[in-house]
Phi, psi and omega in degrees: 000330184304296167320280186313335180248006162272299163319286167347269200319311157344303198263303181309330195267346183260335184218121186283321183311342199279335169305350192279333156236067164271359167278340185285300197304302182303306198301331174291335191287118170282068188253147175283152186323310182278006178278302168321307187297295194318262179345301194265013170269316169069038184265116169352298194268352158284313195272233261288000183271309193291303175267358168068173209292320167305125207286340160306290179319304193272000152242040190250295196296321221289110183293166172301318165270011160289338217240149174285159184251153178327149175232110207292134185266126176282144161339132175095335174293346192263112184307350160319273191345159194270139152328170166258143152293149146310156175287001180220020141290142183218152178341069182097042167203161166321129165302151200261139202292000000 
């Protein structure tokens, strides 16, 4: 049962389109019903009854927009950078008046 429902989970989390039949996609699988109910319900407490605590797994179910997503650092912010200039300042010389 393991393989064959990691090969799902798998598929779900690589193509979002693959949810769209996704009851024909559970109903192949060979799992028992309330492992079934869990899947097309995608219900939290239902999944931890069914696959128990392990964490390969549950970071097999967490679909992509459950997991938080990155958050892009705005320009400048990084003490590296370089100050920023003016447009009419230029590298080793006076800014110009």
């Amino acid at each position: 049962m393991t393989a064959p429902l990691i090969a799902f989970l798998d598929t779900l989390g690589r193509d979002p389109l693959a949810a769209e039949n996704l009851h024909a996609r559970v109903a192949a699988l060979d799992v028992d019903a309330p492992t079934r109910a869990a899947l097309i319900g995608r219900d939290a407490g239902a999944l931890a009854r069914a696959f128990g605590t392990s964490p390969p797994l549950w970071c097999m179910v967490f679909s992509p927009e459950d997991e938080p997503k990155p958050q892009d650092d705005p320009p400048g912010d990084d003490p590296g950078d370089p100050p920023d200039r003016q447009p009419d300042e230029r590298p080793g010389r006076d800014p110009v008046p």
